[in-house]
Backbone as CSV, one residue per row, in Angstrom:
resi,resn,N_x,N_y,N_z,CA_x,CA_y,CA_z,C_x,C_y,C_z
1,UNK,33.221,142.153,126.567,31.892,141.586,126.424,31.099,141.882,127.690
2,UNK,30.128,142.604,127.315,28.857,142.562,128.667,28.405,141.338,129.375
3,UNK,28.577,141.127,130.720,27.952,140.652,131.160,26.299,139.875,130.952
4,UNK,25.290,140.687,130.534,24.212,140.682,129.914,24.252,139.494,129.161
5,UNK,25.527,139.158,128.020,25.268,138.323,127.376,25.666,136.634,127.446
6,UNK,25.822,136.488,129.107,26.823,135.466,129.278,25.194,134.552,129.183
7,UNK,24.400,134.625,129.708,23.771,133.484,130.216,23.404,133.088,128.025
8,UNK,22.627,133.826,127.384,22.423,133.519,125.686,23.915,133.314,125.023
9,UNK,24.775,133.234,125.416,25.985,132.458,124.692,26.369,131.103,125.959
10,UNK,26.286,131.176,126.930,26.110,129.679,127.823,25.031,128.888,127.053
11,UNK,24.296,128.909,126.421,23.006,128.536,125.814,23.102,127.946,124.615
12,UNK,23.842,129.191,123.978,24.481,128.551,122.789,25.398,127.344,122.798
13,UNK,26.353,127.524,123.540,27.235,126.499,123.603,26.776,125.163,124.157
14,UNK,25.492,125.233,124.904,24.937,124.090,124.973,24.372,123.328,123.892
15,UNK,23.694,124.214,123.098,23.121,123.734,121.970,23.723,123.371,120.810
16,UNK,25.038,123.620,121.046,25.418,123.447,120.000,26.260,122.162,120.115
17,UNK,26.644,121.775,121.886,26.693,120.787,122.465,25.901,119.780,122.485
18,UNK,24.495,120.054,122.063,23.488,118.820,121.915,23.540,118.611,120.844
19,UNK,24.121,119.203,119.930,23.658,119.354,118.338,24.564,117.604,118.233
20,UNK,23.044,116.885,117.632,23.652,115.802,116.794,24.436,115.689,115.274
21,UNK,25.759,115.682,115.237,26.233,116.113,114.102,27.108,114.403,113.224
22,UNK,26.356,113.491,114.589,27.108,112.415,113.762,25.768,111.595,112.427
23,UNK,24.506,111.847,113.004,23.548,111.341,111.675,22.482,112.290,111.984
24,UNK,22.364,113.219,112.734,21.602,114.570,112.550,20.383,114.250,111.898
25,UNK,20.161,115.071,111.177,19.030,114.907,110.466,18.664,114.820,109.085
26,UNK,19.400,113.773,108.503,19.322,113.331,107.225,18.566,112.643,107.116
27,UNK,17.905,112.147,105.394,16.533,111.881,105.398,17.084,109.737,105.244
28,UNK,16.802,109.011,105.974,16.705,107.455,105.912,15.897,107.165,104.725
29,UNK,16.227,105.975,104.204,15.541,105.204,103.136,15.076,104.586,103.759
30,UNK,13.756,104.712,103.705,12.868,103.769,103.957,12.083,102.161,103.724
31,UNK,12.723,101.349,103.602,12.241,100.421,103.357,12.791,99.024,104.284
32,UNK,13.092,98.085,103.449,13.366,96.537,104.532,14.176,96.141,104.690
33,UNK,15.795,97.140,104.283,16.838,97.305,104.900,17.406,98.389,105.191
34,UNK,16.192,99.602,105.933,16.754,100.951,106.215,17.693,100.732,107.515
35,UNK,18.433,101.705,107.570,19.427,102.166,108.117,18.518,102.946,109.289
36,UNK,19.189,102.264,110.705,18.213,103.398,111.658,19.882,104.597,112.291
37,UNK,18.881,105.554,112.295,19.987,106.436,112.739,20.079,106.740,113.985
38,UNK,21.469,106.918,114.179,22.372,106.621,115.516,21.563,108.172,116.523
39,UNK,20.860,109.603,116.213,20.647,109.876,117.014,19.001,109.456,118.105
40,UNK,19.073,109.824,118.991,18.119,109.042,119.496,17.072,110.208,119.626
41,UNK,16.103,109.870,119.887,14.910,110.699,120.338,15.038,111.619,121.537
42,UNK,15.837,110.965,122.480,16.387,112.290,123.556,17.011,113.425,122.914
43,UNK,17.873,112.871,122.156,19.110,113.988,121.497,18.491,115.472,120.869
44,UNK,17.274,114.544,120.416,16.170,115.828,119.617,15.431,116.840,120.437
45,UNK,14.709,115.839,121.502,13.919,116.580,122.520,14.864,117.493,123.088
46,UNK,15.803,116.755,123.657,17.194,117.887,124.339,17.447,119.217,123.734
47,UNK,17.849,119.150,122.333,18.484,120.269,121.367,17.262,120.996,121.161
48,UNK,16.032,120.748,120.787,14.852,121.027,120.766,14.706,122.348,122.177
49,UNK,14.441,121.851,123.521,14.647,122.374,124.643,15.777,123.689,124.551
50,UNK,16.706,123.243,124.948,18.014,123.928,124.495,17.760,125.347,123.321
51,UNK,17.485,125.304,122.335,17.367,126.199,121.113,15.923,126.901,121.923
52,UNK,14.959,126.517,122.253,13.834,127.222,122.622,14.526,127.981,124.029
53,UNK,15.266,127.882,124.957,15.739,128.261,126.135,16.593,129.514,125.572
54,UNK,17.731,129.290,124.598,18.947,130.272,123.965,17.496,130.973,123.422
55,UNK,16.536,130.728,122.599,15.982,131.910,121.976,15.340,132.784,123.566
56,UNK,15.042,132.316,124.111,14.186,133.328,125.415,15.152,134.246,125.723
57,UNK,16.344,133.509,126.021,17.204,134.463,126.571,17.918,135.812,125.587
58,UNK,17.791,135.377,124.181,18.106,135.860,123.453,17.322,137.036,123.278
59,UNK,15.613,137.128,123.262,14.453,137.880,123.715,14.752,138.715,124.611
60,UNK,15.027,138.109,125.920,15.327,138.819,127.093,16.155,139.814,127.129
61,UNK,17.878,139.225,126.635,18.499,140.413,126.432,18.366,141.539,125.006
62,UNK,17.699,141.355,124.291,17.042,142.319,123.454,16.148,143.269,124.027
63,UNK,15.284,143.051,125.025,14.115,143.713,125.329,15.267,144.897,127.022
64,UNK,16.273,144.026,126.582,16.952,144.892,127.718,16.495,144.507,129.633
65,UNK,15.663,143.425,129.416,15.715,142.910,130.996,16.725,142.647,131.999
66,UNK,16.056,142.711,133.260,17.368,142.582,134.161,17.166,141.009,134.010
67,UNK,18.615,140.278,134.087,18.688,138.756,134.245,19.427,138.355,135.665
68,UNK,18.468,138.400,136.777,19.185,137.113,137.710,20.150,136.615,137.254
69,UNK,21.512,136.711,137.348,22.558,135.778,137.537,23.075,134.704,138.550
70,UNK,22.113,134.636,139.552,21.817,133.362,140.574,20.945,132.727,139.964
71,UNK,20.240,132.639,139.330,19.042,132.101,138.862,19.541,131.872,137.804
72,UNK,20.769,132.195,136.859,20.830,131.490,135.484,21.802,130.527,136.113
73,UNK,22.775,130.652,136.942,23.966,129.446,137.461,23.316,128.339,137.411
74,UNK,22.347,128.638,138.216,21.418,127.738,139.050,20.792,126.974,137.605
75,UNK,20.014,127.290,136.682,19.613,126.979,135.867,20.991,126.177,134.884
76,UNK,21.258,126.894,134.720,22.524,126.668,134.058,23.061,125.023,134.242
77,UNK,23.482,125.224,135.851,24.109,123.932,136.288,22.738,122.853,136.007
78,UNK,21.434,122.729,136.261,20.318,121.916,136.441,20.730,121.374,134.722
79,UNK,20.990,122.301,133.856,20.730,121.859,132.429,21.800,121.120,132.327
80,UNK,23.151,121.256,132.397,24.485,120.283,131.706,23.483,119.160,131.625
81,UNK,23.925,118.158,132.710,23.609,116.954,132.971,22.670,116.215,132.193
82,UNK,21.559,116.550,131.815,20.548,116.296,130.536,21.459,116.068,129.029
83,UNK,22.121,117.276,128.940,22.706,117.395,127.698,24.095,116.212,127.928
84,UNK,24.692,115.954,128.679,25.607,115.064,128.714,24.956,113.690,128.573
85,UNK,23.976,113.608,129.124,23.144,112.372,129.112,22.933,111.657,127.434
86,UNK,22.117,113.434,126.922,21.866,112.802,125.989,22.993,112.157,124.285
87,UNK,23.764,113.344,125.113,25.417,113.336,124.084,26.048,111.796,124.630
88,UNK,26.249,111.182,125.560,27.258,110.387,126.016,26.195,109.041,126.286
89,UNK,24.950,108.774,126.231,24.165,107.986,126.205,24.951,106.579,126.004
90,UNK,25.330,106.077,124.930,25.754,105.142,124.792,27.277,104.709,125.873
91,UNK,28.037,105.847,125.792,29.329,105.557,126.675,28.423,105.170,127.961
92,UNK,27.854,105.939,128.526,27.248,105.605,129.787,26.466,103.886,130.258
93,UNK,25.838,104.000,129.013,24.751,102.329,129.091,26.168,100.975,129.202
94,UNK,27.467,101.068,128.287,28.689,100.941,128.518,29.104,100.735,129.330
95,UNK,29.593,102.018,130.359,30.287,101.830,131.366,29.238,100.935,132.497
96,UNK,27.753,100.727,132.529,27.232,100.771,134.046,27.302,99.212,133.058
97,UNK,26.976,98.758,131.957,26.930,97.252,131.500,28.109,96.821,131.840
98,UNK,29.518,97.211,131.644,30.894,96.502,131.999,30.711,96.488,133.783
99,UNK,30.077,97.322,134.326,30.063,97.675,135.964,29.113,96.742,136.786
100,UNK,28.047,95.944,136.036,26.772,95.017,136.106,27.323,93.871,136.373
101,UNK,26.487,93.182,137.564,26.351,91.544,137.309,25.381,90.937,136.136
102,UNK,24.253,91.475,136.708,23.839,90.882,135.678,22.690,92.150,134.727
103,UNK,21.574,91.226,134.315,20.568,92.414,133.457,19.946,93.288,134.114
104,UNK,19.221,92.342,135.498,18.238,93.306,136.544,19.197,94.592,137.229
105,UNK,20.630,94.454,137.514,21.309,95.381,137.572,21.806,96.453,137.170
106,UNK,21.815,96.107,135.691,21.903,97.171,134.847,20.852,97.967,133.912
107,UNK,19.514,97.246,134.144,18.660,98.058,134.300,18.633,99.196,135.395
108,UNK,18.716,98.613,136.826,18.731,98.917,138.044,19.294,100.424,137.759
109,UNK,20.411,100.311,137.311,21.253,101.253,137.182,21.368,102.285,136.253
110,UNK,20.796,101.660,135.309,20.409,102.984,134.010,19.169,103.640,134.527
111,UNK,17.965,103.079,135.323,17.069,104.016,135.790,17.361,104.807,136.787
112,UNK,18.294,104.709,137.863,18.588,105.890,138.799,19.577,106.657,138.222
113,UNK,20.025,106.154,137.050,20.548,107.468,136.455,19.986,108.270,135.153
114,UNK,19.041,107.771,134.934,18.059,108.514,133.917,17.156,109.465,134.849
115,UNK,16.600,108.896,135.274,15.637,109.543,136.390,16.375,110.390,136.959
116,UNK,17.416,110.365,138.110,17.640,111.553,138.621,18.850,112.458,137.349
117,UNK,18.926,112.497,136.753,19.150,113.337,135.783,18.013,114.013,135.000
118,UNK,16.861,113.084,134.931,15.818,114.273,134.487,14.947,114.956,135.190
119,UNK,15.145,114.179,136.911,14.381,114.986,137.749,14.692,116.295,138.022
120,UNK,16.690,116.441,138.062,17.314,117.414,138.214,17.205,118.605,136.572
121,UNK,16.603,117.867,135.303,16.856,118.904,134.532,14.887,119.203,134.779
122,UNK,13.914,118.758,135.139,12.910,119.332,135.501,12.691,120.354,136.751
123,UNK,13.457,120.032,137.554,13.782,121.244,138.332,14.243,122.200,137.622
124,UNK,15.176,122.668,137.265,15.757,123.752,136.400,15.071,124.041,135.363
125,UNK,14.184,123.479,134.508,13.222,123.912,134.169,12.091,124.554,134.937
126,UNK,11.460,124.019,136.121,10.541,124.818,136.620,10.794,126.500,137.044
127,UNK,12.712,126.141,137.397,13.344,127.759,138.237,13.195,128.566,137.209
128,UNK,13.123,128.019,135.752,13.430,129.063,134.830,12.089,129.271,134.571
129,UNK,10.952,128.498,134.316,9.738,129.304,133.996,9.100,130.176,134.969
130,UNK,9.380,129.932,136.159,8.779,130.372,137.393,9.233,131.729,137.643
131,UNK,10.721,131.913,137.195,11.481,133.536,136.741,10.989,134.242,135.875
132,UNK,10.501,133.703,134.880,10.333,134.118,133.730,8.755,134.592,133.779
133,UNK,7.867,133.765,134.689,6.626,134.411,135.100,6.520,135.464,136.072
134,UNK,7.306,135.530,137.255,7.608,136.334,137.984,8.287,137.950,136.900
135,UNK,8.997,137.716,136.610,9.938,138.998,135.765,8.708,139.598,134.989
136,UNK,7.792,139.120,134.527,7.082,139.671,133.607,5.970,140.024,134.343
């Protein structure tokens, strides 16, 4: 396997890592005892992200571009963490609630770890558009 194609199959496997496959996207009954489904609105935005990122790269190595391979690590590593976030969400709210005194704490604690997990996947977003304007 070429090199070329590591960073659009790293991509894949993310996405397919975000992919909500426990209530996905089936259609809810709507009414005054619907059923709300277990994925959350991150899970979407995430996989959403993710699938638009694998298609660029997918572009990229079609059109035959050179790809920075410091610049996809780099990218690369910025993205996990989002996607774990949004996959493990509940284990996480879990572990820092069993880890809490009380509520103000575990608020406390779900925001420095929301936040710097999305500050770190907005960075890696900026490295990658900022490549991607530069390259072109």
């Amino acid at each position: 396997m070429q090199q070329k194609y590591l960073p659009f199959l790293s991509f894949v496997f993310l996405l397919i890592m975000a992919t909500p496959f426990e209530s996905g996207l089936r259609i809810q009954n709507s009414g005054r005892n619907a059923v709300v489904p277990t994925t959350s609105y991150l899970e979407m935005i995430v996989w959403t992200l993710i699938a638009v990122i694998s298609f660029v790269y997918w572009i990229r190595i079609t059109k035959q571009n050179e790809i920075s391979f410091k610049i996809f690590r780099i990218h690369f590593i910025l993205t996990v963490p989002i996607v774990l976030l949004a996959r493990l969400n509940l284990l996480i709210r879990q572990i820092t609630a069993r880890n809490s005194e009380d509520i103000f704490e575990l608020s406390t604690h779900l925001k420095i770890v929301v936040y710097s997990v999305f500050s770190i996947f907005c960075i890696g977003q900026m490295i990658f558009i900022i490549t991607l304007v530069k390259k072109r």
